[in-house]
C-alpha positions, 0 to 999 in steps of 0.5 A: 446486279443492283447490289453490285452498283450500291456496293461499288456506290458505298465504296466511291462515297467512303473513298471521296470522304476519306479523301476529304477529310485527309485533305481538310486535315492541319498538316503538322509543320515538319518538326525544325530539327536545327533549332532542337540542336541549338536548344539542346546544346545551350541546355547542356552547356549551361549545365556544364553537361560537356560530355552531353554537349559534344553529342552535339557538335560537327565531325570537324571539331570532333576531330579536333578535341576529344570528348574527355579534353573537352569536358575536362576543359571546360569544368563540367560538373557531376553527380548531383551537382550536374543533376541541379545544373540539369534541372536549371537548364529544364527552365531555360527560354529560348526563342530564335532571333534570326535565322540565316543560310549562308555558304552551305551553313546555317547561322541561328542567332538566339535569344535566350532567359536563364536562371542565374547561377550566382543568385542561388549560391545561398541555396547551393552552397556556392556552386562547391561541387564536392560539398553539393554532391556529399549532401544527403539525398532528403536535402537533395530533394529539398534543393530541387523541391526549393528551386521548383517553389522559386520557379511557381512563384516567379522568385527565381531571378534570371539574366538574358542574353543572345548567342550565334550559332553555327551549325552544318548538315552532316549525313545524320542532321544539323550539327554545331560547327564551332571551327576548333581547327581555325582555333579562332574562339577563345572559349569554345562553345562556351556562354557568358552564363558558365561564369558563375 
């Protein structure tokens, strides 16, 4: 008997601590699912990875235009060209400047730091598309070793900026609404950074 009453004491006192310390615990703050989508957009639209962009918009414009239309519209690059876009895109800052809801939608206005495009025409052959993707791959890896150098020192020159941008929730999350079907935008989804 008096070890049935230390059995049932030990496993009060291991229930209460665990109880405890489950409580004491710092609760992760639930990941904003809203904010990754705007990040990851802007990150593919300033690669001019279009077909990557699309993943990111609502059902609406989906229905609008296709995936192919839009990339093709929009001058998205390839090969490894794509890959240094992409790779730029990696040093992107972004960070929320408002955040409101309005009429079932959600509008984030972001600010945002980017490499700028125009000031590496030396080193990417002015952005030629077909010259960059017939390089060899050792300059390939030299580029990109060239713009990792430029980020570690500080040289790399960037812009600012800000963007609006929409979203709605559909069954499978937050998606950019660009409303293509009211064809009000004149450059669909598309930042002042593209025009380099």
């Amino acid at each position: 008997m008096h070890r049935t009453k230390v059995i049932i004491a030990a496993l009060v006192i291991a229930s209460v601590t665990l109880g405890a310390y489950f409580l004491i615990q710092p609760t992760r703050p639930a990941p904003d699912r809203s904010r990754a989508i705007v990040d990851a957009y802007l990150r593919a639209t300033y690669a001019r990875n279009f077909a990557q962009a699309y993943e990111y918009l609502s059902a609406a414009d989906r229905q609008v235009r296709s995936r192919p239309n839009f990339a093709a519209s929009q001058g998205a690059y390839r090969g490894f060209t794509l890959e240094v876009a992409q790779h730029l895109a990696g040093f992107m800052e972004i960070w929320t400047i408002d955040r409101q809801a309005r009429d079932g939608r959600l509008v984030i206005k972001t600010g945002y730091r980017i490499p700028a495009p125009a000031e590496l025409n030396d080193l990417l052959l002015n952005w030629d598309e077909d010259r960059l993707n017939a390089l060899p791959i050792a300059q390939q890896k030299t580029i990109i070793a060239a713009l990792d150098s430029r980020k570690q020192a500080g040289k790399l020159l960037t812009i600012e900026g800000q963007e609006t941008i929409e979203l709605i929730e559909e069954p499978d999350g937050w998606k950019i609404f660009l409303d293509w079907a009211a064809s009000t935008r004149v450059s669909p989804g598309v930042s002042p950074w593209l025009r380099a």
